[in-house]
ZAVO-419401 format. One line per 10 residues: number of its first residue (from 0); for each residue x, y, z of N, C-alpha, C. Coordinates in pm, whole numbers, plus 50000, padded with zeros to 5 digits. Example, Ala and Ser with C-alpha at 12.3 -4.5 7.8 and 13.67 -1.06 7.14 Angstrom:
% ZAVO-419401
0) 51319:49431:50780:51230:49550:50780:51320:49670:50780; 51285:49775:50708:51367:49894:50714:51290:50003:50787
END
This chain:
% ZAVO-419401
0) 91105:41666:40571:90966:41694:40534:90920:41596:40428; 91020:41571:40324:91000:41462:40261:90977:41342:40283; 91088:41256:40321:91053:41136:40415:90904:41130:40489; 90879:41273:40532:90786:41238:40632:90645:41220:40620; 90639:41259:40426:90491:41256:40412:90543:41146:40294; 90632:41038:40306:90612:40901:40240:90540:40799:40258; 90537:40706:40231:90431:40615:40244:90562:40495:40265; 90549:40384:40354:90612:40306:40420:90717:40229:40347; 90636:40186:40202:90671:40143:40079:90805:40193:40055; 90774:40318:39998:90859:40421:39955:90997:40434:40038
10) 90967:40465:40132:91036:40473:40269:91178:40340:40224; 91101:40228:40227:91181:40130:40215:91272:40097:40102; 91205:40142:39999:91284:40149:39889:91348:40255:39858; 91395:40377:39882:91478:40442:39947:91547:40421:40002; 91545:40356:40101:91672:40291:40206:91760:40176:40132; 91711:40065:40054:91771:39976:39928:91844:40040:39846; 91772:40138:39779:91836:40212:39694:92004:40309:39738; 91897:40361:39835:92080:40418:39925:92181:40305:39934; 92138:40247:39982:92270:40112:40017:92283:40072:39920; 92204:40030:39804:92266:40028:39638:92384:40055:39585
20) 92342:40212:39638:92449:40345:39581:92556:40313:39658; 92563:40342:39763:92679:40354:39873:92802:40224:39812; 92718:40124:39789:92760:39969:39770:92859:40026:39620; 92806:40045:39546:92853:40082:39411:92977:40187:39418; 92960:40322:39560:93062:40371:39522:93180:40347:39582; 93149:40246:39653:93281:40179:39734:93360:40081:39678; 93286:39992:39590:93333:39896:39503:93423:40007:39404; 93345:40105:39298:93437:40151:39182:93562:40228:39276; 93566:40276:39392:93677:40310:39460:93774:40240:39487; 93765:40127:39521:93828:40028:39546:93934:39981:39473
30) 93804:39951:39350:93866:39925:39233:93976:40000:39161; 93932:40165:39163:94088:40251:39103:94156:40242:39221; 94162:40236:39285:94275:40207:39425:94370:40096:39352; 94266:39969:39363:94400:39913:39350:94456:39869:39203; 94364:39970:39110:94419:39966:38984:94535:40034:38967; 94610:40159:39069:94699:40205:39043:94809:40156:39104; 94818:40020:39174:94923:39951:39205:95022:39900:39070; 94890:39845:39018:94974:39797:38848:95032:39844:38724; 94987:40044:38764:95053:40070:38678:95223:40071:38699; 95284:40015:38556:95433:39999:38534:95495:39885:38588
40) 95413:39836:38648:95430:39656:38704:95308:39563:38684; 95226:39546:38531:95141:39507:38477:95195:39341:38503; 95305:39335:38457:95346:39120:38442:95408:39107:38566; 95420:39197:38691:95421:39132:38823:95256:39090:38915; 95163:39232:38832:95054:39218:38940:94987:39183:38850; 94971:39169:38735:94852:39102:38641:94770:38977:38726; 94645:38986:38673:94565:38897:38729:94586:38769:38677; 94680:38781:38546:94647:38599:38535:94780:38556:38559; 94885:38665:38574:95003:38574:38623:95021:38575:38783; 94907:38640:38867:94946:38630:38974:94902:38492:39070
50) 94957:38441:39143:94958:38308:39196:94828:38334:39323; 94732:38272:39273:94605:38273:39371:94612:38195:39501; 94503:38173:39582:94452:38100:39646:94530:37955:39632; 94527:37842:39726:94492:37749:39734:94405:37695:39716; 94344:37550:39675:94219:37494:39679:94208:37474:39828; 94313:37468:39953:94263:37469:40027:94180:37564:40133; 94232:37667:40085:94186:37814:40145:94026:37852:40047; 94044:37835:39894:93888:37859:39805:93834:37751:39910; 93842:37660:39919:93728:37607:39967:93697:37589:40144; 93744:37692:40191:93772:37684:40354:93693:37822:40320
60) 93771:37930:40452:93650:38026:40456:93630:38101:40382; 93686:38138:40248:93651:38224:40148:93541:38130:40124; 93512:38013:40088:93373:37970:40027:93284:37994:40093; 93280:37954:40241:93199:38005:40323:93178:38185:40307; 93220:38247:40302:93208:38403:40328:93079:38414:40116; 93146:38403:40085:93052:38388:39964:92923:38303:39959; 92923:38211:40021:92789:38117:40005:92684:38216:40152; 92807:38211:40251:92672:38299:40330:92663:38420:40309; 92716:38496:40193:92662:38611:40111:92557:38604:40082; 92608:38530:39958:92479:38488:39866:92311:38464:39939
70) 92353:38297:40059:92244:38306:40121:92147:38451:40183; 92234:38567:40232:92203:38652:40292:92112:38752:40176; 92180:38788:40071:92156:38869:39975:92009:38769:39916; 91980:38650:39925:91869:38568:39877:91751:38592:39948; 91806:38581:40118:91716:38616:40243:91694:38719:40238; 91725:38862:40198:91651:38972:40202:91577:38982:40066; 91611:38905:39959:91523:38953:39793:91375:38837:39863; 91390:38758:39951:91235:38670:39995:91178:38743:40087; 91237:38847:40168:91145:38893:40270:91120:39038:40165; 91180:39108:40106:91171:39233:40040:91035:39243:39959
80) 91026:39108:39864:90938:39077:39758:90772:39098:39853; 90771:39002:39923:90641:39000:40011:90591:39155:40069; 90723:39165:40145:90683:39306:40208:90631:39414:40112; 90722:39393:39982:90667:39524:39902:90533:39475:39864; 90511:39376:39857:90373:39320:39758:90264:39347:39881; 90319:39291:40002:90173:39332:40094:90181:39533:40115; 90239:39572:40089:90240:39700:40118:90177:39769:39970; 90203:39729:39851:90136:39789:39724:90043:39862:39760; 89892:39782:39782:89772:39877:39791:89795:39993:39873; 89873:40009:39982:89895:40119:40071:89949:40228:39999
90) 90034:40186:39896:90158:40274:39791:90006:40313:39691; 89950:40217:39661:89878:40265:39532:89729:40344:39623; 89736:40366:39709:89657:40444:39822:89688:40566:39828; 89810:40602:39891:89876:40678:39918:89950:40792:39759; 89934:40704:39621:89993:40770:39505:89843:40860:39481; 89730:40762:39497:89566:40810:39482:89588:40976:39563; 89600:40971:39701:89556:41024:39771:89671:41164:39738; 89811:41157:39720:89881:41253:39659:89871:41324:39569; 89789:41225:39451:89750:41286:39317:89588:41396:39349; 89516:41325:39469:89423:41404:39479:89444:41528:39551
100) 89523:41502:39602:89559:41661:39672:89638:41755:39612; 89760:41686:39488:89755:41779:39397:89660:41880:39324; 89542:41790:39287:89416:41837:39207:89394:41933:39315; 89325:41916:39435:89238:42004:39477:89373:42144:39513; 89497:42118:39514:89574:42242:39529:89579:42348:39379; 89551:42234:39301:89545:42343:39163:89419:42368:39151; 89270:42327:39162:89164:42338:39141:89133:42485:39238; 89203:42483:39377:89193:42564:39434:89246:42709:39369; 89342:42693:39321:89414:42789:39239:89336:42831:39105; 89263:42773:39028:89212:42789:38910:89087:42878:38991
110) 89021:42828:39072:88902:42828:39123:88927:43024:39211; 89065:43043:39291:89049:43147:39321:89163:43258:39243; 89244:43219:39141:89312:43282:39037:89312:43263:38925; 89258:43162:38871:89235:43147:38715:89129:43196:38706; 89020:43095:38688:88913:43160:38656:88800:43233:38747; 88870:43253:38868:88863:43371:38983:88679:43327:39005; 88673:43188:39039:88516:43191:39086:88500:43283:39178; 88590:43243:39266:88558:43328:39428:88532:43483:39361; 88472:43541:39275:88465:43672:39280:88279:43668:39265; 88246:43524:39203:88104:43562:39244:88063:43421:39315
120) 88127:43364:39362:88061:43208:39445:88115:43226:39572; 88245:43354:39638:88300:43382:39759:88427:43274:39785; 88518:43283:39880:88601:43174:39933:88547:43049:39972; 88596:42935:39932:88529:42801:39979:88397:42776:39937; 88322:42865:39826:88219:42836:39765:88143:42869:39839; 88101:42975:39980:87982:43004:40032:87890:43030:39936; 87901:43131:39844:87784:43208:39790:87800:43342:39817; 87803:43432:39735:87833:43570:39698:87710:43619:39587; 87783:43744:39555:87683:43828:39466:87793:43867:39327; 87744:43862:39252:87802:43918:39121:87725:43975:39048
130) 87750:44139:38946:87740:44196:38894:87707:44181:38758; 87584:44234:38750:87547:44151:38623:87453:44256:38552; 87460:44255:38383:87340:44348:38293:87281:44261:38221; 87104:44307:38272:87020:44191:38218:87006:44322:38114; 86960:44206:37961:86914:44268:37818:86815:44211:37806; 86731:44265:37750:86604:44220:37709:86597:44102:37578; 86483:44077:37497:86509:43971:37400:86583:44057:37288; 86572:44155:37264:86644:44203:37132:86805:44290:37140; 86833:44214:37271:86979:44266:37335:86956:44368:37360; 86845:44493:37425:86910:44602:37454:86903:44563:37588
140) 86992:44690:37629:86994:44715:37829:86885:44754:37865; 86926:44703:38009:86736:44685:38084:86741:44740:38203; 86877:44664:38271:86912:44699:38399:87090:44634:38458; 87130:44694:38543:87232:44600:38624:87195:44559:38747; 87194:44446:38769:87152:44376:38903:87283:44334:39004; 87218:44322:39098:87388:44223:39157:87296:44082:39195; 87297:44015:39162:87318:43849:39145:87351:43771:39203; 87281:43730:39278:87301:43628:39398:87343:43489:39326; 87513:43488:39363:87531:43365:39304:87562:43206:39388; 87469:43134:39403:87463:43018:39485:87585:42936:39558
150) 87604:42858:39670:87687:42856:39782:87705:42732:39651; 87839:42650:39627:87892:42547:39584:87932:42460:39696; 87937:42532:39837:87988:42417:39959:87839:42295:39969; 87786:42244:39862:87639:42158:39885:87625:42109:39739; 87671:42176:39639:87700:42135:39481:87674:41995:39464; 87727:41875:39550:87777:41792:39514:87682:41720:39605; 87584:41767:39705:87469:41689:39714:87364:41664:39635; 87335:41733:39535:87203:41750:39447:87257:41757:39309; 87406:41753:39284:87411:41727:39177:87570:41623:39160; 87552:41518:39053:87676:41430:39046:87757:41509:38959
160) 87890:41448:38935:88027:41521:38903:87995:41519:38739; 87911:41474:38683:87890:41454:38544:87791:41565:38527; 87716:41631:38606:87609:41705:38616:87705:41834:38604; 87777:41839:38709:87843:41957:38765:87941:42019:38670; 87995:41917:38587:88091:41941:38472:88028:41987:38340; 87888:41953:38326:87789:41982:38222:87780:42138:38259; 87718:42213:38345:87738:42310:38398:87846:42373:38383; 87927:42322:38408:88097:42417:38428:88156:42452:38272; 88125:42334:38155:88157:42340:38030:88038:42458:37998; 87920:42397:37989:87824:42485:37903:87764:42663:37957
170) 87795:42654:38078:87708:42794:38172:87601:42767:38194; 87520:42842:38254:87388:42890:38262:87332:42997:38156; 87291:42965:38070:87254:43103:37971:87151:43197:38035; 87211:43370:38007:87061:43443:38097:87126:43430:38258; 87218:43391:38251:87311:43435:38393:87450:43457:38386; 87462:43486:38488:87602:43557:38468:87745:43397:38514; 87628:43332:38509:87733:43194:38495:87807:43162:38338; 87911:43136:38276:87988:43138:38149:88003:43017:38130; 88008:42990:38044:88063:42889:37979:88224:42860:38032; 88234:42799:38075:88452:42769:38096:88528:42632:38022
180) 88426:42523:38015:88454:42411:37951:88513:42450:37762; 88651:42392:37722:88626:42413:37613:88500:42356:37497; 88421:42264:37558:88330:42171:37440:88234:42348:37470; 88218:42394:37554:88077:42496:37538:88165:42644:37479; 88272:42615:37457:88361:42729:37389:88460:42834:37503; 88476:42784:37636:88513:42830:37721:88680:42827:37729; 88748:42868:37835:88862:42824:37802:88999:42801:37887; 88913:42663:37957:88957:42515:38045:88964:42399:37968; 89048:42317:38027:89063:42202:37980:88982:42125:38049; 88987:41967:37984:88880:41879:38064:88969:41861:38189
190) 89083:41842:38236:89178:41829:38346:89161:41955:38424; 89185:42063:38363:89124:42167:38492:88983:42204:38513; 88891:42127:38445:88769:42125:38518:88790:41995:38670; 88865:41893:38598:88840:41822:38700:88900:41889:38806; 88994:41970:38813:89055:42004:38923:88971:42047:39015; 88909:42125:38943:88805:42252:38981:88698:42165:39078; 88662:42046:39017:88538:41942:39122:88632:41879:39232; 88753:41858:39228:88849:41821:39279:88833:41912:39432; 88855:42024:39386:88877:42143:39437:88756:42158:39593; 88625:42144:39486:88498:42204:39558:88454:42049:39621
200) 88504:41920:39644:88490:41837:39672:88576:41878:39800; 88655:41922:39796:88721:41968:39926:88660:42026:40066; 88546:42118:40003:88518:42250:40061:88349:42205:40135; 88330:42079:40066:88171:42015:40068:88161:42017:40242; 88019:42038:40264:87964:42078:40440:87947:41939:40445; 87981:41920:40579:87936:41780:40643:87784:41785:40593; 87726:41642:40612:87575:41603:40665:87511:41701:40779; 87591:41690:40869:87531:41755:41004:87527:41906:40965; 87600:41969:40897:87582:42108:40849:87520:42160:40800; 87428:42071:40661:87369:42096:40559:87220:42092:40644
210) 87178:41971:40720:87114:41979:40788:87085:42092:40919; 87201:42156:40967:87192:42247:41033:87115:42401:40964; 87194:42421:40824:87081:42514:40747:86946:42518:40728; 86922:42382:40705:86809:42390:40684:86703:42422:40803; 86775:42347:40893:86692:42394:41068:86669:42508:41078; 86813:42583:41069:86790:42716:41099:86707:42792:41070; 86725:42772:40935:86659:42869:40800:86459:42859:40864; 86431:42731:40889:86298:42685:40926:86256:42781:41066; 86374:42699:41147:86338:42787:41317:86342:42916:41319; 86415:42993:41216:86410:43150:41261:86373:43213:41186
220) 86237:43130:41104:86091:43234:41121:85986:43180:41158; 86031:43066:41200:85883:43016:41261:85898:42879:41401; 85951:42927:41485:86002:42831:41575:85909:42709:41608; 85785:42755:41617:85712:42633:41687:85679:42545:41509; 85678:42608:41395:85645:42533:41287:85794:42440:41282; 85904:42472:41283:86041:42443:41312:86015:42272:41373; 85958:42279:41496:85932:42197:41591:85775:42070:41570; 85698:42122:41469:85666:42021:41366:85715:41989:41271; 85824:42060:41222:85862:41976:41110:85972:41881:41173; 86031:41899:41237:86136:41818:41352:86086:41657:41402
230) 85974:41710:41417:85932:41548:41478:85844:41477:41359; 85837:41536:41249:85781:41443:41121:85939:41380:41110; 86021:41482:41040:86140:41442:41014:86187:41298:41085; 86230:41274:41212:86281:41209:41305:86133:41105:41263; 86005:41111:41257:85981:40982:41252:85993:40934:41088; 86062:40979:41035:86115:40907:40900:86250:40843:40880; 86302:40878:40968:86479:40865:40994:86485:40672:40969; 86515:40665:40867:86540:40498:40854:86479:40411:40698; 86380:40568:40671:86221:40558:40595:86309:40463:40459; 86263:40353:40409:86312:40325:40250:86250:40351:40145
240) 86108:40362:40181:86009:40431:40074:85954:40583:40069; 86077:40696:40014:86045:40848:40019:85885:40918:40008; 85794:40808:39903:85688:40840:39890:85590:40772:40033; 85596:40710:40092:85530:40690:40228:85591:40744:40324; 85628:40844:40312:85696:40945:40480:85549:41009:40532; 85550:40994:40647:85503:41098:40702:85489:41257:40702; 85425:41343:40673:85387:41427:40621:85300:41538:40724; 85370:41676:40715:85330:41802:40709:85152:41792:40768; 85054:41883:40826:84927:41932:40758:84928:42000:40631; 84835:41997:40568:84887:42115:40434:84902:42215:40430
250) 84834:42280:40558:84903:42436:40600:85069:42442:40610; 85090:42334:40730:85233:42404:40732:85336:42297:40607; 85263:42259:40541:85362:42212:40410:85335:42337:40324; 85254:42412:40315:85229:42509:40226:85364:42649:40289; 85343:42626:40415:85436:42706:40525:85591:42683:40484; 85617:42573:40505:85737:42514:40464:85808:42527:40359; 85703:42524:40260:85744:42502:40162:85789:42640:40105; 85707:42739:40104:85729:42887:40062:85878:42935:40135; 85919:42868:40257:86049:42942:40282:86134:42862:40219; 86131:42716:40208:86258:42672:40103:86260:42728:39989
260) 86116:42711:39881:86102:42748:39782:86187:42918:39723; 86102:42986:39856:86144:43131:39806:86291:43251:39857; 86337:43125:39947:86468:43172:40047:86543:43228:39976; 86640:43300:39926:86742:43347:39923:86901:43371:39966; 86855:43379:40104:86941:43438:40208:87063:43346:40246; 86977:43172:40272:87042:43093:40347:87134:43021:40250; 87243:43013:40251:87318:42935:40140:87318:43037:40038; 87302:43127:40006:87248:43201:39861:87175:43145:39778; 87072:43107:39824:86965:43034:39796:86988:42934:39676; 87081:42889:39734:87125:42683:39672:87056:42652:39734
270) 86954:42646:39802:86807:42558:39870:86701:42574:39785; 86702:42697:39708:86592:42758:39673:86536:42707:39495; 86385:42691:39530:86346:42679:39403:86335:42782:39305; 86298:42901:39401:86259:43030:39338:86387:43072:39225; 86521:43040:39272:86636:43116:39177:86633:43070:39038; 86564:42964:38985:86569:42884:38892:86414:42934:38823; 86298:42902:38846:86176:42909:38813:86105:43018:38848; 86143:43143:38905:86073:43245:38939:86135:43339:38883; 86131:43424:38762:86223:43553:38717:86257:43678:38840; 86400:43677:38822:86391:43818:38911:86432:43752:39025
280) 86397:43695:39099:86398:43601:39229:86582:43590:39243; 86680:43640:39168:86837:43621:39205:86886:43770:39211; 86765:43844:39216:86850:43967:39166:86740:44065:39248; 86639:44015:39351:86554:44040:39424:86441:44183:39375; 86364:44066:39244:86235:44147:39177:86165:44011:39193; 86178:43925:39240:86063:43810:39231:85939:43817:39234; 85829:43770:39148:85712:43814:39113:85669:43897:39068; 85767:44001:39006:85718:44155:39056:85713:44137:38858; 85568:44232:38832:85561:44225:38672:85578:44299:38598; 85705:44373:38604:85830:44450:38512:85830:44372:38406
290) 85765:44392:38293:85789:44350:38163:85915:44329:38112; 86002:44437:38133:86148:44418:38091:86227:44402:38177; 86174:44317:38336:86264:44270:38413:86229:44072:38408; 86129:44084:38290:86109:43934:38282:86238:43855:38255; 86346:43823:38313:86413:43817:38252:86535:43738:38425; 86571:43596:38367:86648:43575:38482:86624:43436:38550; 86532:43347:38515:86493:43247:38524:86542:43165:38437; 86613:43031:38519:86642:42940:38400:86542:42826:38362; 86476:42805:38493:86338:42679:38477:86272:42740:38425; 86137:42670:38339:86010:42673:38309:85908:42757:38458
300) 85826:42852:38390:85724:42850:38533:85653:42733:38615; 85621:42767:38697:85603:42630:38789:85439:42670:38812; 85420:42791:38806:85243:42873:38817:85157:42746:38667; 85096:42642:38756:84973:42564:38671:85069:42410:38689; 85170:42410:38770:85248:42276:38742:85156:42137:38798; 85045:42193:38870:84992:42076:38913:84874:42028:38796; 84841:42094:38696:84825:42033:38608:84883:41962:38502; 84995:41963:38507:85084:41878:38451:85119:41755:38454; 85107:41753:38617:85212:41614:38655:85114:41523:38809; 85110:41477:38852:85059:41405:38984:85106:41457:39084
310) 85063:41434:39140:85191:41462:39318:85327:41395:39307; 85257:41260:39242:85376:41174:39280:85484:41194:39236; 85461:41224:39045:85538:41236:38983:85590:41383:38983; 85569:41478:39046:85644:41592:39092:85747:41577:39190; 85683:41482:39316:85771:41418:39411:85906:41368:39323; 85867:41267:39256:85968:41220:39222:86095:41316:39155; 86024:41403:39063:86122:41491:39021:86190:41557:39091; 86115:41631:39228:86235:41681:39272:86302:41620:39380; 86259:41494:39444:86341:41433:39524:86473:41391:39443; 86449:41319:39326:86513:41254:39218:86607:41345:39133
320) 86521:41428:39058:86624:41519:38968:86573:41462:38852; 86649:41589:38749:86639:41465:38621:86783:41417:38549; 86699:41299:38499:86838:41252:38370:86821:41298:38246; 86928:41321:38213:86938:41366:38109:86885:41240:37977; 86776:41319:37906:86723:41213:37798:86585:41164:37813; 86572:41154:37992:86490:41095:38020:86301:41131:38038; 86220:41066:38013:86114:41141:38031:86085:41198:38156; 86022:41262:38197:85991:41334:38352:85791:41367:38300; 85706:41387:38429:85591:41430:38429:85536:41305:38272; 85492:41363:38202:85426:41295:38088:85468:41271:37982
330) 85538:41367:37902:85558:41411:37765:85708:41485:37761; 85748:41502:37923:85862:41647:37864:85989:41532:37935; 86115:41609:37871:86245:41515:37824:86311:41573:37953; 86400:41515:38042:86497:41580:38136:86619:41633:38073; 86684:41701:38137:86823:41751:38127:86886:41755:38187; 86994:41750:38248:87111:41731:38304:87125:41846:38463; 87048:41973:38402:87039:42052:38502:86994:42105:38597; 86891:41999:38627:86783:41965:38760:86803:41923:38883; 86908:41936:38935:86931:41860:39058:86793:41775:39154; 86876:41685:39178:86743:41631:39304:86815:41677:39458
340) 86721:41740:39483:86695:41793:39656:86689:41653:39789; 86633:41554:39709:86610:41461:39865:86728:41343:39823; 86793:41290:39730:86950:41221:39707:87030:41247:39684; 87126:41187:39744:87277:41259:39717:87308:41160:39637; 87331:41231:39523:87358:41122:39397:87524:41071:39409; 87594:41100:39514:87698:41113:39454:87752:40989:39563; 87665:40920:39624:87666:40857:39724:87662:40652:39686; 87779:40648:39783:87843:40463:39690:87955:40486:39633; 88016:40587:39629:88132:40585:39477:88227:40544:39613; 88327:40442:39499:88450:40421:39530:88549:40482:39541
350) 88563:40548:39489:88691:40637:39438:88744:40694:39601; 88880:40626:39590:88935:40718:39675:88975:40837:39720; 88931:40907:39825:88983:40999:39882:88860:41117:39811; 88710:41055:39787:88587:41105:39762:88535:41090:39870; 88498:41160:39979:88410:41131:40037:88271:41071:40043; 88188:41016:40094:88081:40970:40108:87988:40974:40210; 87905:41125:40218:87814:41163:40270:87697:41134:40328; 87659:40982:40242:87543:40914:40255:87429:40956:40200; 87361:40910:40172:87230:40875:40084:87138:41005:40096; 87176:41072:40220:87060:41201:40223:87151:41338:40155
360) 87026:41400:40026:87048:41509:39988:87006:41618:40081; 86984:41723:40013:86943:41902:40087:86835:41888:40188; 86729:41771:40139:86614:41828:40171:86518:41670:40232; 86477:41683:40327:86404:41508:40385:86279:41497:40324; 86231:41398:40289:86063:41395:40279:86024:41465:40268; 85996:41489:40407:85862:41560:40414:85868:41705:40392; 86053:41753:40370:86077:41919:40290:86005:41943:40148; 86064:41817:40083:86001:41776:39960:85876:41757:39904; 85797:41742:40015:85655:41696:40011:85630:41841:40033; 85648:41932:40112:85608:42065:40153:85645:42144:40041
370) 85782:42142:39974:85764:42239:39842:85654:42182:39731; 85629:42062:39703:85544:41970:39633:85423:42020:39664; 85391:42079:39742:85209:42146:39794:85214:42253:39771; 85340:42359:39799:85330:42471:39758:85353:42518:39638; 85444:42450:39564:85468:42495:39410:85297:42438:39329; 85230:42306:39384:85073:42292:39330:84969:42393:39380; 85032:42482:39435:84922:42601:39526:84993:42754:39466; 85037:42698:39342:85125:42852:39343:85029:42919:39220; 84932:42862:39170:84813:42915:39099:84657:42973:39211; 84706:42952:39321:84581:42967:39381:84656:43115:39469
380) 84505:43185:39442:84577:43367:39484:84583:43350:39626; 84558:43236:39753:84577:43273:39873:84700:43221:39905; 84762:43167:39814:84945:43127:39852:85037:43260:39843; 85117:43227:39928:85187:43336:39932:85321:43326:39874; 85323:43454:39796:85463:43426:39704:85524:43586:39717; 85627:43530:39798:85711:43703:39921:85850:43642:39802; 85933:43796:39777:86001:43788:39741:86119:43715:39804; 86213:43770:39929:86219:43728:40023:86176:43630:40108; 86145:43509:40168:86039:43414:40229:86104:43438:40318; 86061:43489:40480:86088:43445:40603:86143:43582:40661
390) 86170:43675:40598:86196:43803:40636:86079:43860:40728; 86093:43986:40822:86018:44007:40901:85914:44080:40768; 85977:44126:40687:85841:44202:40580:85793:44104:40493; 85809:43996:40524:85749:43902:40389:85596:43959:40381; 85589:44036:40237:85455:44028:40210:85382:43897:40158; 85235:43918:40204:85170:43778:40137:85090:43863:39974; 85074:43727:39896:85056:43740:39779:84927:43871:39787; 84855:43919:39891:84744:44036:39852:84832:44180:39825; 84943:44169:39865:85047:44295:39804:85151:44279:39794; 85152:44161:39690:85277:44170:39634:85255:44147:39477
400) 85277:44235:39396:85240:44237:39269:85208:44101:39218; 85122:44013:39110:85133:43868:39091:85247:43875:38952; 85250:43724:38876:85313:43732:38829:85194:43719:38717; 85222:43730:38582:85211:43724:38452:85115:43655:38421; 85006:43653:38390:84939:43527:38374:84856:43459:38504; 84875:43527:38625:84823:43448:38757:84678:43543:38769; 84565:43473:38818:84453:43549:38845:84429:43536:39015
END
């Protein structure tokens, strides 16, 4: 079993090494062999009184048997040297690719016995529910919710490993996500975080999968809208400029957009804008204006965002994401915890035995462009904002409580 998951390299030097050994224990055998001839007859068999060779015999075939030693033992250190040297990168391939599968075997382990994600992210990172007591601002109890906690099999499209580790050290505050990194006071090392990305780098959905959600999620509530967004899509397929795609009517970008935005269901709403910027929306009170269920949102409200920012520069944010430091919209600073929906940031890396997904994140154009109309329509009372989006009861915004501040 060993041998069999070596690498060719290895293989070979193993086999040297054996014959090394073998070589060595035949010689020191030899040697007490015929060291015990001499005991008690030291000045008959001594080596310097014993009468050697001829010069005619040293230089007949004993010289020969030594010179075509030597030659032989020369001829394998010239073919050995090359072979190992063209084989290196394969060895230093193959040490990569061992060491990474170590990681993801312990990451896996941290991930479903250490720090027991799978009890609210599920096996393989689908997305689960976890148990959670929201407090109000002055810490008292309010309620216990169960907590829709987002699929990690897509983590690593919308957000890079520097993003994801920011997260994993610090938590989500106001969720039932913790702190685990020791810099945010948690208590992992920086090595078993990496494991942990190690781990969920494992578990990541093809392209064709991620894309399959999103179809779905579209076609089965609205098949024939499904089938316009299908053929915008496909005529962008190649597009290099995200801001000149082809585009939605604004009905069904407004359409569109409310089921990515407000989904839940699909992924555990890792698609969704609503889990982040809508209170309540993870723990299914979205919109709803419970004073002391305000409580559960990690974004800013998004109700007036189109006075803030342009189209464009909304586009950009959420195709893009933010950086951390960086300005976003006009005046306000990014952070680290924004993922972008339309790049896969994580896309180009070298690193072996990382996959590389390619350049498309969660969401195409013209998805992006459709939440981009509806989150600028989320101040106007004929948009519809369903707790749920796409359910057979989705209410529209005339009965469904508004939120805070909306007229």
């Amino acid at each position: 079993m060993m041998l069999a998951t070596m690498t060719t390299q290895r293989y070979f030097g193993f086999v040297l090494m054996f014959l090394v050994i073998i070589g060595a224990v035949v010689w020191v055998i030899a040697n007490v062999r015929s060291g015990r001839k001499e005991i008690g007859s030291e000045i008959e068999l001594a080596a310097n009184r014993k009468e050697y060779l001829s010069d005619e015999e040293l230089e007949g075939r004993k010289l020969n048997a030594a010179l075509f030693s030597a030659a032989g033992l020369l001829a394998v250190v010239a073919l050995a040297v090359p072979l190992y040297w063209l084989g290196e990168p394969g060895r230093q391939k193959g040490a990569i690719e061992s060491s990474r599968e170590t990681f993801i075997e312990r990451g896996q382990l941290i991930y479903e016995q250490g720090a027991q994600c799978v009890n609210c992210h599920a096996g393989g990172g689908t997305g689960g529910v976890a148990n959670f007591i929201i407090n109000d601002q002055n810490g008292q109890y309010v309620a216990q919710v169960n907590w829709i906690a987002p699929a990690l099999n897509n983590v690593l499209y919308r957000y890079n490993e520097d993003q994801v580790r920011f997260v994993l050290n610090y938590g989500r505050p106001g969720t039932p996500m913790a702190a685990w990194g020791a810099p945010g006071g948690g208590p992992l090392t920086t090595q078993q975080l990496d494991e942990i990305i190690a781990y969920l780098w494992s578990v990541q959905l093809k392209p064709a999968e991620v894309r399959k959600q999103v179809n779905d999620m579209v076609r089965g509530i609205d098949p024939e809208l499904f089938k316009r967004l299908d053929e915008v899509n496909k005529s962008n397929e190649g597009l290099q400029e995200p801001l000149k795609a082809n585009r939605l009517s604004r009905e069904d970008e407004i359409k569109v957009g409310e089921i990515i935005f407000s989904n839940q269901e699909v992924a555990a709403g890792s698609y969704s804008c609503a889990r982040c910027h809508v209170a309540g929306a993870n723990y299914g009170k979205a919109w709803q204006p419970f004073a002391r269920l305000q409580y559960g949102s990690f974004g800013p409200s998004l109700v007036g965002v189109e006075a803030q920012s342009t189209e464009q520069q909304h586009f950009n944010l959420i195709y893009n994401g933010m950086e951390e430091g960086k300005l976003y919209f006009s005046r306000k600073q990014g952070n680290p915890q924004m993922p972008g929906f339309g790049v896969n940031r994580n896309t180009g890396r070298s690193d072996a035995g990382v996959p590389d997904f390619g350049p498309r994140g969660l969401l195409t154009e013209a998805e992006v462009w459709s939440v981009v109309t509806y989150e600028r329509n989320l101040s106007n009372d004929s948009t519809v904002k369903s707790p749920v989006a796409g359910t057979s009861d989705s209410p529209t915004f005339a009965n469904v409580a508004q939120p805070e501040g909306s007229k």
